[in-house]
N, C-alpha and C positions, 0 to 999 in steps of 0.2 A: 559427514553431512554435507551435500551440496545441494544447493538452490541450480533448478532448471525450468523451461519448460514457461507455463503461462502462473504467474506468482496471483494467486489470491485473494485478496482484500473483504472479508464475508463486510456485512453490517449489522448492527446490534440490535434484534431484534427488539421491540417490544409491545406490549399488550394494552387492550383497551384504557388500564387505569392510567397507563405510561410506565409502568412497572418492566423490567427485565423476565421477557419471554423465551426460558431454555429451551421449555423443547423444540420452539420456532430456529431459536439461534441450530440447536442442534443438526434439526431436519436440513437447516441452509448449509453448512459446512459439510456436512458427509454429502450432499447432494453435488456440491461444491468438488470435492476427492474424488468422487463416482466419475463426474464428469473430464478428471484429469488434469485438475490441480498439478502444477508441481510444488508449489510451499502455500502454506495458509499462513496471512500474516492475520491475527485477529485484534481486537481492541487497539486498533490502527487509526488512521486517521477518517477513514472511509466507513471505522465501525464504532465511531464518535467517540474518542480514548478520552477528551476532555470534557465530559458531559457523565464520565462513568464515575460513581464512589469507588472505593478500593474494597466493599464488597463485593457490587456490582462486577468490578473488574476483576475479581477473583475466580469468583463465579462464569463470564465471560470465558477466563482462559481454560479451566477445569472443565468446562463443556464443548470446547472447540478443541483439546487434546483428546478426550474420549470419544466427541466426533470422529475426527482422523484417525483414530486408531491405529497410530504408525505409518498408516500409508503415506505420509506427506511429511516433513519436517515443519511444525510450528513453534512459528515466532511471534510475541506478543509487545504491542506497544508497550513504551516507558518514557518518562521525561516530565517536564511541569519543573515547580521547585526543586530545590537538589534532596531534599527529606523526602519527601512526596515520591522522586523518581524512584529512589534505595528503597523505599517500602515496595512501590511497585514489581520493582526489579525480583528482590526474595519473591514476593506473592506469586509471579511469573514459574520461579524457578519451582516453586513448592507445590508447584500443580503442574508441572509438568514439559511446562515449556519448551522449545527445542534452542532457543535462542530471541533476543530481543532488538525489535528495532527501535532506536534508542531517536526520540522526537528532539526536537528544540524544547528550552525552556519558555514556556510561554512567556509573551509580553515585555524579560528584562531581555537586552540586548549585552552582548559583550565583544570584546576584542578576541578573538583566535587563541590567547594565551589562557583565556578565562573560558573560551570554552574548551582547549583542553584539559581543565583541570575536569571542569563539570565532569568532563567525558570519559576520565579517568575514576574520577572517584564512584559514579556508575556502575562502571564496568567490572573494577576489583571490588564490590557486591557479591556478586555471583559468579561461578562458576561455570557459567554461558556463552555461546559466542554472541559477541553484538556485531550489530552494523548501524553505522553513522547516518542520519538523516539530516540533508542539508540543504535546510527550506525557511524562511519567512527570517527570524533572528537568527538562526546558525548558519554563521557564514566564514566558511574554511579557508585558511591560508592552504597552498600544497605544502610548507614545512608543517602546521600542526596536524595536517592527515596522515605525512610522512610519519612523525614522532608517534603518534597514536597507533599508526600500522605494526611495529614493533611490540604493542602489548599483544602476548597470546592471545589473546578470543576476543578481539576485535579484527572480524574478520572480512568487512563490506562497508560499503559508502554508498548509499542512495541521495543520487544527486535531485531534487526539488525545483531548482534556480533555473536550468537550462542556460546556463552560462557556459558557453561552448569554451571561449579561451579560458577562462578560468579553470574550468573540467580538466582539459585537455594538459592542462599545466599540474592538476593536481596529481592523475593520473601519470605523467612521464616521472615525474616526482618522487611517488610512492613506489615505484617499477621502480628505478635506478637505487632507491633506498633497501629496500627491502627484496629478501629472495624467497619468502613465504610465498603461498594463494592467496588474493585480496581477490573480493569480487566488487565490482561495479554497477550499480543499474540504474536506469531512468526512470525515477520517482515523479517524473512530473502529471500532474491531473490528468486524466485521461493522454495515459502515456502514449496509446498506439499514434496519433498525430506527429509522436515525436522520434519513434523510432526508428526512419528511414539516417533521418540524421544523428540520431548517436550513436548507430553500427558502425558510421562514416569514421568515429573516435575508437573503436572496437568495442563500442558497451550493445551489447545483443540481451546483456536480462533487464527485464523490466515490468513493472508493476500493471495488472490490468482491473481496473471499475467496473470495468462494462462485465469480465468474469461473474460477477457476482449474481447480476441479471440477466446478461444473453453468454450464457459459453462458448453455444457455438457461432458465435459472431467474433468472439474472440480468438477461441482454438482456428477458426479456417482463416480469420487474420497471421495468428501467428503461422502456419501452415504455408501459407501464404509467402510471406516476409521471410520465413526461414529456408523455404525450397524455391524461390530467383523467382516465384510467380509474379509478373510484374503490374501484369493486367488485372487480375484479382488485389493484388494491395492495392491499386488506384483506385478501383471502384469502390472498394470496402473506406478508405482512407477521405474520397469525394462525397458518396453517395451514402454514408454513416458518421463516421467519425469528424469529418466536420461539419454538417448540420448538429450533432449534437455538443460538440463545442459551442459553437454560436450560440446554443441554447444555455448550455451551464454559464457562459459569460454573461448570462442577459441578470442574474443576481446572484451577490456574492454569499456561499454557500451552498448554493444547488449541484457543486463538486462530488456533494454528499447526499443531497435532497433527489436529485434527480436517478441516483444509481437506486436508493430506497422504494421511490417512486417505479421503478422498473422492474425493483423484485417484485412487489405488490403484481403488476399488470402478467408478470410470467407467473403467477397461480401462488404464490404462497405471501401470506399476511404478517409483515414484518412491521404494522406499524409506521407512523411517522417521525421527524427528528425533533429532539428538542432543545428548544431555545439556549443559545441564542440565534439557532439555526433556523428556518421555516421552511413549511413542504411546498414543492411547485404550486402557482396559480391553477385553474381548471385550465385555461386557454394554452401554456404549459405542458399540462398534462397530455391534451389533445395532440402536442404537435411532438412531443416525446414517445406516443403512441404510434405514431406515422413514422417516426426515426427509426423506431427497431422496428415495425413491420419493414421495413425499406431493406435495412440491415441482414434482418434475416433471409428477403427473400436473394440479396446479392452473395448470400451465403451459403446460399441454398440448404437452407436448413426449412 
């Protein structure tokens, strides 16, 4: 199993009552692989992993692995309390999952030593590969990535923080330690902003939001970024990706409100987020509408 290519992030659909919308999720994911996915991460953080019950997110994974139908390797969020994570974890595996990306625990903080136990007792769960997510409370030493790189199927680290020395330290770290594949990629919110500068550290995979809503604004990004086009990544990076940054920064949670907000306007009804998230303003909405018409048309799509 390898992760390539433009990595997926769907969102969780749902329907008029606020209920979990399958065949919406469904229709989003395979439309998602159709268009050249190369991994789907589902009940992620883009497809509100902490907002879902553990039917919810059962259901979730079991409909985004029969979505895909193989064509893609899926990985499905885990993390919250440590009970909480290990039920998700199995749930994960029992439907099908390809492997897990394993979140922070919400809201307690700990020292390196305490998350890798967390991250250990997680992982020998299942019989899955994980990858590390290290964002908001998890925050990695390079020895405890190192030491954790050594369990078999802990096989990736999606960096959050954009802490470039730090990264850079964790990565030489785990490289000198370990003579496995470890993969690396740039987890940060709307990652393509980020990714001129973390190819500079060798990290080329990386997460895309915008996937979810405009593909081809993402594929001729990455297209782009991956064949030396240099002209094309400015404009796409100027004239897209950072007006719609400025936008997601204007209130916290529109990370997720606003990618929702953009499946909606690309023709299919996936519903609003629920609290303690909220959906863009109208005024918002307007200027999100102007973003990807702009996007697209520098995309020529």
């Amino acid at each position: 199993m390898r992760l390539d290519g433009v990595l997926f992030f769907p969102v969780t659909p749902f329907d008029a009552d606020g209920d979990l919308a399958e065949p919406t999720l469904a229709r989003h994911v395979a439309d998602g692989v159709a268009a050249g996915a190369g991994g789907v991460f589902t009940a992620c953080g883009t497809g509100e992993f902490s907002a879902l019950d553990l039917d919810e997110y059962t259901r979730v994974v079991s409909t985004s692995v029969a979505a895909t139908a193989g064509r893609a390797p899926v990985f499905a969020g885990a993390g919250g309390p440590l009970p909480t994570a290990k039920a998700i974890a199995r749930a994960a595996a029992a439907q099908g999952a390809d492997g897990l990306l394993l979140m922070p625990p919400y809201l307690v903080s700990g020292p390196p030593t305490g998350l890798v136990r967390y991250v250990r007792e997680v992982a020998a769960t299942v019989d899955l590969p994980v990858v590390i997510y290290q964002r908001g409370t998890a925050r990695f030493s390079p020895s405890a990535v190192a030491e954790l790189a050594e369990m078999p199927n802990i096989v990736g680290f999606k960096d959050g923080l954009g802490d470039f020395d730090l990264l850079q330290r964790i990565i030489l770290t785990v490289r000198r330690s370990t003579g496995k594949e470890f993969t690396f990629f740039n987890g940060l919110p709307t990652a393509e902003l980020t990714v001129p500068a973390y190819r500079g550290l060798g990290v080329s995979l990386y997460s895309s939001a915008v996937f979810a809503f405009a593909p081809e604004i993402a594929l001729a990004f990455y297209k782009a970024v991956t064949g030396g086009d240099e002209v094309l990544t400015q404009r796409l990076l100027t004239g897209f990706y950072l007006p719609l940054v400025e936008l997601r920064d204007l209130v916290p949670g529109y990370a997720v409100s606003l990618v929702k907000a953009g499946v909606r306007f690309r023709g299919l009804d996936v519903g609003g987020v629920r609290a303690p998230l909220v959906d863009p303003a109208p005024e918002h909405l307007e200027s999100l509408e102007r973003i990807i018409a702009k996007g697209l048309e520098i995309a020529g799509a």
